[in-house]
N, C-alpha and C positions, 0 to 999 in steps of 0.2 A: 424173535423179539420185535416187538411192534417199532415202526418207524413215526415220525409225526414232524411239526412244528410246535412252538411253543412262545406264551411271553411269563417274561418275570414281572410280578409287578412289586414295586421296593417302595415305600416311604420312608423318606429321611429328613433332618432339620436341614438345612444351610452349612454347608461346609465345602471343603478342599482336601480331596484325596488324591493322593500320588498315581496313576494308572498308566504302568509301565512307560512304554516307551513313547504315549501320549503326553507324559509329565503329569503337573497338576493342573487339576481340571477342579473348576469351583463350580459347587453344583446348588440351585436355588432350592426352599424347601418346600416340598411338595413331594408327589408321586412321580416315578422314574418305571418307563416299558423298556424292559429287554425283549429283542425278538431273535430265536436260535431255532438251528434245525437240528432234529435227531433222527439226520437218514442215513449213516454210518452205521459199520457192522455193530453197534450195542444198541445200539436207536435209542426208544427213549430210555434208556439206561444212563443215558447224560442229562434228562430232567433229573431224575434221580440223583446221580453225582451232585451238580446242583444245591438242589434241596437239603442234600448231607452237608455240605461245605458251610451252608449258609448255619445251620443248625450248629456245628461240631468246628468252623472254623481253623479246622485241622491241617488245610494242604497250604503248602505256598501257590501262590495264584501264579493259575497259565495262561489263562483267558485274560480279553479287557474284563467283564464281566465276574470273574473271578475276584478282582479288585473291590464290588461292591459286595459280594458274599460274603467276603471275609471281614470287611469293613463295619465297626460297630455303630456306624451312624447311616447305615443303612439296612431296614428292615426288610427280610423280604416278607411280604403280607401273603399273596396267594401266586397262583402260575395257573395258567389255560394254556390247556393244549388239544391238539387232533390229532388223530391218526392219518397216514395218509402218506405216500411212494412218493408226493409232489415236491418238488422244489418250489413251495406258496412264501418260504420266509421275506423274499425280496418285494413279492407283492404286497406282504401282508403290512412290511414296511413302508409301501408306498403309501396302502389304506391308512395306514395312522400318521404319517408325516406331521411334523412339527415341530417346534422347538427340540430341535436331536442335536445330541452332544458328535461335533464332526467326526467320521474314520473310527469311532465307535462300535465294537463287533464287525464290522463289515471288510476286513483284508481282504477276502477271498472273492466278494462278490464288487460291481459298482455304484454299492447306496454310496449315500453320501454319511447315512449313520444305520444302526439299529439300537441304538435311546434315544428314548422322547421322553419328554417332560409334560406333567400335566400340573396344574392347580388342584385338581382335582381326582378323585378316584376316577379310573378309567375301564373299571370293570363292564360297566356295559358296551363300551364304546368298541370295546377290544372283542367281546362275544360278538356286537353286529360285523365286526369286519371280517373276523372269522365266518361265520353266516354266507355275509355277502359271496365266500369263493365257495360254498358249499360241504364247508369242513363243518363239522360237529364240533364244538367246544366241551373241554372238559373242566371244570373248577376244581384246583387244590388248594384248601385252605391252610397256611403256614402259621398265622399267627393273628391275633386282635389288633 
């Protein structure tokens, strides 16, 4: 099973979702990057988990993360990701830094998030940064 990184990219209106043990967290509307890594024994088999949840809405949420997939006021539109043994998720966070929702995805490591907030589509912004560490980007399109 291939390994990689990955971002989610969600659009949502303006709302306030519950996300576990962070509470409510009120989110502005625009576009939201998740950034996760899939270098665990299933790799990217949890973009895929993922992408099912968001579709099918089926599981109780384990993730922060998990909380916007299941959530109806958050779309997710497409995900890029690479292949690749590295541990680049923390960098890749560093590369997009910005308006990040605090202690978001990040228990495990010392970001201060992994969601960021954009005004705007952030499709290209996310392929250059990928680029920039020498990862191939892949584009999944989810939805309109």
């Amino acid at each position: 099973m291939d390994k990689g990184i990955y971002c989610l990219v969600f659009k949502n209106p303006a709302c306030t979702i519950r996300i576990g043990a962070l509470g409510d967290l009120t989110f502005p509307a625009g576009w939201h990057i998740y950034i996760g890594s899939a270098l665990g024994s299933g790799g990217l088999q949890r973009l895929r988990r993922h992408i099912s949840l968001a579709r099918l809405h089926d599981k109780r949420p384990k993730w922060h993360v998990d909380y916007l997939l299941t959530n109806p006021d958050f779309s997710l539109r497409y995900a890029i990701y690479a292949v690749t043994q590295e541990r680049a998720e923390c960098r890749l966070a560093q590369a997009l830094i910005g308006s990040g929702v605090p202690d978001f995805g990040c228990s495990d490591c010392s970001c201060p998030s992994h969601l960021f907030y954009r005004q705007h589509n952030p499709g290209e912004e996310i392929i250059i940064a990928f680029q920039k560490f020498s990862l191939i980007p892949i584009k999944t399109i989810m939805s309109s």
